[in-house]
Backbone bond lengths (Angstrom), bond angles and torsions (degrees), N, CA, C in turn:
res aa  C-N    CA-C-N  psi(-1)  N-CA   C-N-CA  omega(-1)  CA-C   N-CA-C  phi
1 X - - - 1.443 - - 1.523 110.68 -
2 X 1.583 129.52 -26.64 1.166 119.72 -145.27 1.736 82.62 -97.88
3 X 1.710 124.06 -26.96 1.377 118.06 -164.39 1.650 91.52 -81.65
4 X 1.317 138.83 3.68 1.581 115.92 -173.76 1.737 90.59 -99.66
5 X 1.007 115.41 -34.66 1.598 114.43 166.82 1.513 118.67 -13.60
6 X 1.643 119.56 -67.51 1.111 102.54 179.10 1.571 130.05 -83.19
7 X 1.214 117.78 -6.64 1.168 135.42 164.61 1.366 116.34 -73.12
8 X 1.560 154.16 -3.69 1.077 165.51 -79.38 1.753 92.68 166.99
9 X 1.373 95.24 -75.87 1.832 106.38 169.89 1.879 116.42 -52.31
10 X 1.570 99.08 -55.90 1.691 100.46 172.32 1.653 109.56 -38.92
11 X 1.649 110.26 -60.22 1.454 109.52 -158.44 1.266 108.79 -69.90
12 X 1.421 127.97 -16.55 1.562 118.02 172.84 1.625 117.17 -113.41
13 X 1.403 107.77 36.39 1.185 113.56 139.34 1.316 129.29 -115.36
14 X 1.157 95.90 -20.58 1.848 125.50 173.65 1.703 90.10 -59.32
15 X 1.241 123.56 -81.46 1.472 144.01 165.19 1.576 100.08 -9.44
16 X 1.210 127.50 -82.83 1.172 143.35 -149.10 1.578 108.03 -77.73
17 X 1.400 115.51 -12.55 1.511 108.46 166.38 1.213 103.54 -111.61
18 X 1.515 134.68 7.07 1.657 104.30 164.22 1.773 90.21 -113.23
19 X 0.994 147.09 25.60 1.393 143.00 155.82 1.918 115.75 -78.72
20 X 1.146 102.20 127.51 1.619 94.02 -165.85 1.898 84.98 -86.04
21 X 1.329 97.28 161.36 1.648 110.43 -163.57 2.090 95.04 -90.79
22 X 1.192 92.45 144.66 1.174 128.83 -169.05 1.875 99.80 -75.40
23 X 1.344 137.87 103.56 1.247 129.71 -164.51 1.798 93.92 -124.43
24 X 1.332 116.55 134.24 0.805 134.87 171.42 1.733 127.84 -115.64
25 X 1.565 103.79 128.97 1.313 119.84 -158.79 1.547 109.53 -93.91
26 X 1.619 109.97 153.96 1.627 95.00 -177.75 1.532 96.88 -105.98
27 X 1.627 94.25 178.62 1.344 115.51 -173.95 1.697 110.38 -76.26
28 X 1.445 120.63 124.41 1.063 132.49 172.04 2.114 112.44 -79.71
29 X 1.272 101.76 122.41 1.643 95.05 -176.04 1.807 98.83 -126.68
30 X 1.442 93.02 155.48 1.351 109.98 157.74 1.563 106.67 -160.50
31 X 1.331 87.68 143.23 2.020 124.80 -166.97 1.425 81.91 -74.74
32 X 1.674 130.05 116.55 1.435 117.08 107.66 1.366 153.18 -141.03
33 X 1.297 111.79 -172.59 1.673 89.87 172.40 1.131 127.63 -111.25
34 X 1.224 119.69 153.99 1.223 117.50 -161.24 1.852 109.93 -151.73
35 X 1.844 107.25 144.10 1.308 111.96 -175.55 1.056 79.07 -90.07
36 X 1.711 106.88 164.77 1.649 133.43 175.29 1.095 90.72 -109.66
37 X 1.621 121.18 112.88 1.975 120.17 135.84 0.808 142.24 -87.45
38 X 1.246 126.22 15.09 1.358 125.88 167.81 1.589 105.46 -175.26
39 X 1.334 110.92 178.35 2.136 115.82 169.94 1.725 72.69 -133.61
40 X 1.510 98.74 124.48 1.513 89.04 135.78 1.910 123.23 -112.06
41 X 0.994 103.57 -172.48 1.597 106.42 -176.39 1.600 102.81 -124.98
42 X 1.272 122.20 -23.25 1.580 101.81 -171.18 1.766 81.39 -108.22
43 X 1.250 94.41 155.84 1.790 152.43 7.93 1.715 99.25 -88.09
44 X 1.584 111.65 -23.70 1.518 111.28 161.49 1.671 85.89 -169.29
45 X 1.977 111.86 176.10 1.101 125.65 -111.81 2.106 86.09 -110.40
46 X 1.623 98.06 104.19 0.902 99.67 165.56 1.947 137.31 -130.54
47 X 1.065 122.79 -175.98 1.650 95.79 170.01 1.338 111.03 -116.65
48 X 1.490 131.42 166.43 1.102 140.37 -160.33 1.693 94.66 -115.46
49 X 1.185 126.72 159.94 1.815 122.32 164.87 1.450 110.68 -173.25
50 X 1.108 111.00 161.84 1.481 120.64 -177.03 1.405 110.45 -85.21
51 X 1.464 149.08 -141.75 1.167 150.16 176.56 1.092 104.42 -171.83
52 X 1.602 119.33 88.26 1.618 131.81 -164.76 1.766 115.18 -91.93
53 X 1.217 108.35 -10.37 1.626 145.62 179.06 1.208 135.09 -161.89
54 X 1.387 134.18 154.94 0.984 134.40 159.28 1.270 129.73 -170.42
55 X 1.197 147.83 161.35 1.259 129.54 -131.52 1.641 106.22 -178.41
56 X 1.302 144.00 123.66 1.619 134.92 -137.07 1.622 78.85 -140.38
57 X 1.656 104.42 137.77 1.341 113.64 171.77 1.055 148.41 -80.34
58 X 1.436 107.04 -31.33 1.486 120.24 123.38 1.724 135.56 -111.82
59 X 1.122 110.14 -176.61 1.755 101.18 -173.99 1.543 119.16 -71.94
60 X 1.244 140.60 -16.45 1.188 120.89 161.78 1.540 126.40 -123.72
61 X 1.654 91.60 59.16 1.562 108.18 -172.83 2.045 78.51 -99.53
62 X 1.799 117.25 137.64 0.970 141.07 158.59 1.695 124.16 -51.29
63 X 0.630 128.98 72.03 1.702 117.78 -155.02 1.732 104.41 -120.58
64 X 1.457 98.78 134.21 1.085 114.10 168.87 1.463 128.12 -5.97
65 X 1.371 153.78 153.40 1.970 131.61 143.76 1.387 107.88 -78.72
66 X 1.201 102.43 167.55 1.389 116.48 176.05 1.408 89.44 -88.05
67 X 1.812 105.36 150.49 1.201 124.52 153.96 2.016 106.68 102.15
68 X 1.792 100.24 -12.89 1.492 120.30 171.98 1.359 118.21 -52.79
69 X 0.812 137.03 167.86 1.884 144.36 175.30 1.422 101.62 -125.12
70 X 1.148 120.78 148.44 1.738 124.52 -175.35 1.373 98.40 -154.78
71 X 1.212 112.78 175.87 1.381 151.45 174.26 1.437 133.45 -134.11
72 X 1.821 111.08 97.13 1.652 97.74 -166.15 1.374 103.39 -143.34
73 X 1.421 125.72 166.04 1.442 121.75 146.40 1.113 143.66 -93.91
74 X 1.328 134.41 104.46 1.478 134.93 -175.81 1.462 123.57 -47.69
75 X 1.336 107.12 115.98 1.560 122.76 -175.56 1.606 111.60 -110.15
76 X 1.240 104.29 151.57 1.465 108.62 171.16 1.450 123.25 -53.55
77 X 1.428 113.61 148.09 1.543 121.82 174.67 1.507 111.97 -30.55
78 X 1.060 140.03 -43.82 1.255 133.83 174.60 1.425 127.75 -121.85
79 X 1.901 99.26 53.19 1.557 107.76 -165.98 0.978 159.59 -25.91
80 X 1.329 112.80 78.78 1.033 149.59 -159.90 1.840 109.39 -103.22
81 X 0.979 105.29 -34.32 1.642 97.79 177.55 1.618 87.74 -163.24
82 X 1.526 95.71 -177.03 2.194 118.22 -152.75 1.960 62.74 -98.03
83 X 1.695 84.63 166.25 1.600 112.46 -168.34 1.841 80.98 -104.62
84 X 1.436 99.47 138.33 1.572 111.59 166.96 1.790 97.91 -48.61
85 X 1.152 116.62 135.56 1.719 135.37 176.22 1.343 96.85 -61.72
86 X 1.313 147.51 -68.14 1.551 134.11 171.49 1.772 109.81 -27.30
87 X 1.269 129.10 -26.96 1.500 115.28 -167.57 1.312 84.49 -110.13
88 X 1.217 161.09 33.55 1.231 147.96 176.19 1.398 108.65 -97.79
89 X 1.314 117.32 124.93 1.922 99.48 -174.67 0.761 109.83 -81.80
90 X 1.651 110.07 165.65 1.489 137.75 -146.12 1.512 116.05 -112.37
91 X 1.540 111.43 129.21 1.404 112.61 177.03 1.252 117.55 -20.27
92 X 1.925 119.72 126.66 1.202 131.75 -170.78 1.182 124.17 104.81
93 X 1.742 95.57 -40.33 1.655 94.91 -164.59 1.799 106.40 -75.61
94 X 1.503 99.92 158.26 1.647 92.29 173.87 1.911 94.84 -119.53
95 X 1.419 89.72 143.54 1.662 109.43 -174.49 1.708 102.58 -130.12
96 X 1.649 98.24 173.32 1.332 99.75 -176.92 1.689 92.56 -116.90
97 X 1.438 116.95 156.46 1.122 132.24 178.91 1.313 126.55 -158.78
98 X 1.635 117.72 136.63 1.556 113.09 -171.58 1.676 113.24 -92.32
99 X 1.052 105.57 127.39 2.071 106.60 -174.50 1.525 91.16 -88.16
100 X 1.386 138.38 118.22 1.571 127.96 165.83 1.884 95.74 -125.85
101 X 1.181 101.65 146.70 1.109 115.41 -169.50 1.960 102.45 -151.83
102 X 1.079 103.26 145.43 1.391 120.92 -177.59 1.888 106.70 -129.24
103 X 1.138 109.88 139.46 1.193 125.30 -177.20 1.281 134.32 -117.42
104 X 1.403 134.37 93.66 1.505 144.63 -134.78 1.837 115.43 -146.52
105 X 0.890 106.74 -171.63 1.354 119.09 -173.16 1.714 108.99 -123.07
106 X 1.061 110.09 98.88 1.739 131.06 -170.12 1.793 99.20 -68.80
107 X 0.800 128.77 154.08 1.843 134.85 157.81 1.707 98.02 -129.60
108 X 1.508 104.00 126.08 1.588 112.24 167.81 1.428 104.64 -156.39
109 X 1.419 126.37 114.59 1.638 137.20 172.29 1.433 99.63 82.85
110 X 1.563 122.79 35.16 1.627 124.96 177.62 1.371 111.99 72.42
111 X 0.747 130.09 4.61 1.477 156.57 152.42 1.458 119.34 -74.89
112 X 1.649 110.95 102.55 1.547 108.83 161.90 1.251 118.17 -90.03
113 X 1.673 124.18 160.84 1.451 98.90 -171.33 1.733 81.75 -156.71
114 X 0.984 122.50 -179.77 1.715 131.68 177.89 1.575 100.70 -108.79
115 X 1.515 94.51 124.54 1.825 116.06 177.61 1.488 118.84 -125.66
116 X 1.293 104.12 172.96 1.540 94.06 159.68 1.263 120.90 -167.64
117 X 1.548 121.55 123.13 1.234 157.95 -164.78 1.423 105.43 -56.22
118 X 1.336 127.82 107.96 1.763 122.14 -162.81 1.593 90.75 -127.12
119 X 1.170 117.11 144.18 1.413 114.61 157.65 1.934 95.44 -148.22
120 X 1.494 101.48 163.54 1.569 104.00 -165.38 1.572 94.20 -135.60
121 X 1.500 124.93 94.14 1.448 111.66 -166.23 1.944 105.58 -121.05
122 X 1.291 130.98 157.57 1.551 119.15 -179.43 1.656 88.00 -66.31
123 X 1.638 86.53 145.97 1.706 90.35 140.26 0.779 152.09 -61.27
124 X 1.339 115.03 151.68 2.042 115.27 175.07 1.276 103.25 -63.23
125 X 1.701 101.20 129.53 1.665 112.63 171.56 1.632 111.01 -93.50
């Protein structure tokens, strides 16, 4: 046991300089508001809304237009999970909401491809 020791240490330094480093991107947000027209339920349970504002947090965050129609699910302030459907607001009402999205490189069937990670959660009050 004690002779695989240094061989153990060699391979993960050996390892660690031909591995290209792992860089991680931040979350792009923009504030808006938006009327709700509708919930639908099929194909599963989402809301529909207009885009009455909007507003990008910094300058080359991608953001929605005003005046667009979408389709999303409302997640908690720090999205992490879908908001129980009883707290979801209700056709008419207009709410504020953060669009954050991250932009990455997906792998599906050995195949990498460029995606992007959207979540739509209320703000922190």
């Amino acid at each position: 046991m004690k002779h695989q020791l240094p061989y153990y240490a060699l391979f993960t330094v050996m390892l660690s300089l031909f591995c290209q480093p792992a860089w991680a991107s931040s979350w792009q947000i923009c504030r808006m508001k938006l009327r709700i027209t509708d919930a639908m339920t099929n194909p599963f349970p989402q809301l529909q809304a207009e885009i009455l504002e909007v507003h990008a947090k910094t300058a080359n965050v991608d953001c929605p237009e005003r005046g667009t129609t979408f389709m999303f699910t409302p997640e908690t302030s720090d999205y992490q999970a879908v908001l129980p459907r009883r707290s979801w607001p209700k056709q008419g009402q207009v709410v504020r909401f953060d669009y954050r999205y991250l932009d990455g490189t997906c792998k599906g069937d050995g195949h990498a491809y460029p995606c992007r990670i959207k979540h739509y959660s209320l703000p922190r009050q």
